[in-house]
C-alpha positions as CSV (number, residue, x, y, z in Angstrom):
1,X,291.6,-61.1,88.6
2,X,292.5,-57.3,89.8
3,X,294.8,-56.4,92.4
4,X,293.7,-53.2,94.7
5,X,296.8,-51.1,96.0
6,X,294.4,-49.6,98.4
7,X,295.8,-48.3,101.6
8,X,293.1,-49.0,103.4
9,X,291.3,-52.7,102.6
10,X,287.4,-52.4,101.9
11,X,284.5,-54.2,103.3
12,X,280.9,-55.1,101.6
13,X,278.4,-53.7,104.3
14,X,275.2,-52.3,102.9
15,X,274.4,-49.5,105.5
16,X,271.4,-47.0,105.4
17,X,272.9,-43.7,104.7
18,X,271.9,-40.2,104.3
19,X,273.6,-37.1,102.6
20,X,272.7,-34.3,104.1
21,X,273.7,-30.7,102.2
22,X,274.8,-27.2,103.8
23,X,271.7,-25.4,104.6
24,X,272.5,-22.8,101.9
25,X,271.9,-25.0,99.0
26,X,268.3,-26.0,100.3
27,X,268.6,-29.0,98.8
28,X,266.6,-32.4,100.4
29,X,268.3,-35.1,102.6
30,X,269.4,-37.7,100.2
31,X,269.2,-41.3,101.0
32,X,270.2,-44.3,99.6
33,X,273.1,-47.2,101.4
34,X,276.2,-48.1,101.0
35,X,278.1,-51.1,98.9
36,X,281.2,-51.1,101.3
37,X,283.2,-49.1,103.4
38,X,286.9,-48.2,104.2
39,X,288.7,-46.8,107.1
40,X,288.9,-43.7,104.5
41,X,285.9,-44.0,102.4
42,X,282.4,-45.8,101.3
43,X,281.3,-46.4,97.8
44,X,277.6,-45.3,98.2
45,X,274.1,-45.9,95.9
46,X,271.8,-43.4,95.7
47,X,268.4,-43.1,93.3
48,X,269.9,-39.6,93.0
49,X,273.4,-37.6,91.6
50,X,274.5,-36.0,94.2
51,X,276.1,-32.7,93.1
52,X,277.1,-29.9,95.9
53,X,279.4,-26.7,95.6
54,X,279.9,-27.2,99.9
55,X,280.9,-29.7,101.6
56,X,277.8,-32.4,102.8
57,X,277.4,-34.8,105.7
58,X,277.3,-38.1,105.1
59,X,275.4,-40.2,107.7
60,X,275.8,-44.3,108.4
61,X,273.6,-46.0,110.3
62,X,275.2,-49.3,111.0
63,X,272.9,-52.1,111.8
64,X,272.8,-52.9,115.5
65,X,275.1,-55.4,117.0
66,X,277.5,-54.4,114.2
C-alpha cells in the first residue's frame, strides 16, 4: 500500500476534456477525459502526446448535476 503526501487529496472523476493550444502553434483541439482531479491538478488520457512550447487551455466539462 502507498502513501500520497499530496497537498491537495485526488478524486477519480472521468470528465470530457479538451486541450486547446495557442493559436500560433496551429495545432488541433485535443480531446480525450480525465482519470481524477485535484484542487491543483487532473491526471488526463488522451489518444495523443500532447507537446506545446506555450502554454494550452485545458477544458472540463463536468457532467451535469455534478
Amino acid at each position: 500500500m502507498s502513501i500520497e503526501n499530496r497537498e491537495f487529496s485526488r478524486h477519480y472523476a472521468r470528465w470530457r476534456i479538451a486541450i486547446v493550444f495557442d493559436e500560433s502553434e496551429s495545432k488541433p483541439t485535443i480531446h480525450g477525459h480525465t482519470h481524477d482531479v485535484s484542487l491543483r491538478g487532473a491526471s488526463v488520457y488522451t489518444e495523443h502526446n500532447v507537446v506545446s512550447n506555450t502554454p494550452v487551455t485545458v477544458l472540463l466539462s463536468p457532467p451535469i448535476g455534478a
